[in-house]
N, C-alpha and C positions, 0 to 999 in steps of 0.2 A: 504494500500500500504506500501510495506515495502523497505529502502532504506539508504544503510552505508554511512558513513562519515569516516574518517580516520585523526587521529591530524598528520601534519607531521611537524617536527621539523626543523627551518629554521637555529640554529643556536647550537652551545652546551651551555649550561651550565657556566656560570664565575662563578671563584671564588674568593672572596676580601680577600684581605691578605696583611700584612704588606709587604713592598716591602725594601730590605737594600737597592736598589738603590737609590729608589725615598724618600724614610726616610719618610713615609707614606702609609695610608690604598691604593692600587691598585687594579684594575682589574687584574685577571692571565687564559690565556687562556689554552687549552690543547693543544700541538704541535703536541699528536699524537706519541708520540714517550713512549717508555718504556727504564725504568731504569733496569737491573738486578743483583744482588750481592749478591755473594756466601758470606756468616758471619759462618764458622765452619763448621755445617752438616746444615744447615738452608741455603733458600734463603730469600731475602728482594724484592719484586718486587714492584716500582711504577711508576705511569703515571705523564709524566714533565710536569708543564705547565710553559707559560711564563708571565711574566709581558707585558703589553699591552704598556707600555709607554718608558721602558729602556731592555728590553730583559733578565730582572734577572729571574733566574729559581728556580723555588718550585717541589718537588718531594712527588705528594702526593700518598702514602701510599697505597698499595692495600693488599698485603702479607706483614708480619712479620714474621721471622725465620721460613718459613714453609717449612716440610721435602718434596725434590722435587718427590721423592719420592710417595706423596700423591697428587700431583698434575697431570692434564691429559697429558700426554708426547703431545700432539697434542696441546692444548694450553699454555704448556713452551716453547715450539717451536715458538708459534706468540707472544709471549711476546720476544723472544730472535732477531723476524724477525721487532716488532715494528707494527704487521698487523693491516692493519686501520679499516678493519670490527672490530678488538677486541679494538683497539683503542676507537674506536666510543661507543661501548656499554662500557669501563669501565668511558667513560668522560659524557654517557649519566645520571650516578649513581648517582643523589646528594646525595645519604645516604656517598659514599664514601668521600664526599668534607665533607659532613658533619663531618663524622666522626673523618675527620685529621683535625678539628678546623676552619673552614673556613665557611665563610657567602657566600650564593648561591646565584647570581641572575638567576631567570630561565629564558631560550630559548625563543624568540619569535617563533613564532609557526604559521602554514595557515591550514588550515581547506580541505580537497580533499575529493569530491564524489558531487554525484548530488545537486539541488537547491531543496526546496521545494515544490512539485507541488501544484499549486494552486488549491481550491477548495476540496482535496482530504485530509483524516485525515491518516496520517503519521505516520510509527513507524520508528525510525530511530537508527540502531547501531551503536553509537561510536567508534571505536577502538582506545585505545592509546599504540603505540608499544614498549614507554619507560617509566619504573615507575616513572613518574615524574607526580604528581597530576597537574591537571588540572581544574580549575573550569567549571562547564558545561552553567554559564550564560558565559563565554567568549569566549566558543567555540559556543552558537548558534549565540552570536550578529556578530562573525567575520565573519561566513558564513553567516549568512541572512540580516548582515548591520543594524540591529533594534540597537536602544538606551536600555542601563540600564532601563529608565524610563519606555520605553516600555514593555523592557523582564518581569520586578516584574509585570507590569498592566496584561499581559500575562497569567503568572504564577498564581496571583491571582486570575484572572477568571476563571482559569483552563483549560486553553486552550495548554499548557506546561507542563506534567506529566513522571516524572519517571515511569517504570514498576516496580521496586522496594517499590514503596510508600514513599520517600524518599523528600526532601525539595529540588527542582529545584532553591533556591536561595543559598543555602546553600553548595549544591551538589561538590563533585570534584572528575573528572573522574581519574583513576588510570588504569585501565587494557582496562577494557568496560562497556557500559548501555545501556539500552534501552530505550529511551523519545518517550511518544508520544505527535503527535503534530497537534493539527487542523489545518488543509493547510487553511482554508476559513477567517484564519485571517491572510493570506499573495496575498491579491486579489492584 
């Protein structure tokens, strides 16, 4: 029996960064909005976030002097309108937060598609719709409510297998996979 799951993200992304308000490391959330600025023949575009606790704003970084030119007339347009569909995928980026110096902490996250049928051995695909790795023991315990202790007991008996051949303790989803999974040890 075969049967998807889908990770959906409950929250974005923070990033911690010194705060001049708070004169300390802070949470900064994304407000969702875009920054843009003409520097010569270059634009400079980035996503604002705020500070969680005094409302100071961090401008992090997506473009750097790039000729606008080279960019898709269609989304300099939602960067200039602030559009929260492009909002969302550039706050969903941790390589961007990464990249402009900042500590991520990642999204809690819920788990959407069917339960495990009982008695019936299972392939189940993953999908994750934003590259933000994902471990795959914390997306089956969130959906099936099992303990750590359980999952590796699982795992070790072999009752919890990637199609990949790949270590289900280890594992973390990024795109998508395939795990199968013996339903007769969720009676």
């Amino acid at each position: 029996m075969e049967i998807a799951w889908e990770i959906d993200y409950i929250s974005f992304p923070h990033a911690i960064r010194y705060c001049k308000g708070c004169k300390r490391n802070m949470e900064y959330k994304s407000s969702g909005l875009f920054r843009v600025n003409a520097q010569g023949r270059g634009l400079d575009i980035w996503l604002i976030y705020k500070c969680e606790a005094c409302k100071d704003t961090w401008n992090s970084r997506i473009f750097s002097r790039v000729n606008p030119e080279k960019l898709d007339i269609e989304l300099l347009e939602k960067f200039h309108e602030s559009d929260s569909e492009t909002a969302t995928r550039y706050a969903m980026d941790i390589n961007i937060l990464k990249r402009n110096g900042a500590e991520v902490i990642l999204p809690d996250v819920k788990v959407v598609g069917p339960d495990i049928p009982k008695y019936n051995d299972v392939h189940i695909e993953i999908k994750n719709r934003y590259d933000i790795p994902q471990k795959l023991s914390k997306v089956i315990r969130e959906k099936t409510g099992i303990s750590n202790k359980k999952y590796t007991e699982l795992v070790n008996n072999g009752f919890i297998k990637l199609k990949e051949g790949k270590d289900p303790l280890k594992y973390k989803i990024t795109k998508s996979c395939i795990v199968y999974v013996d339903g007769t040890v969720f009676k």
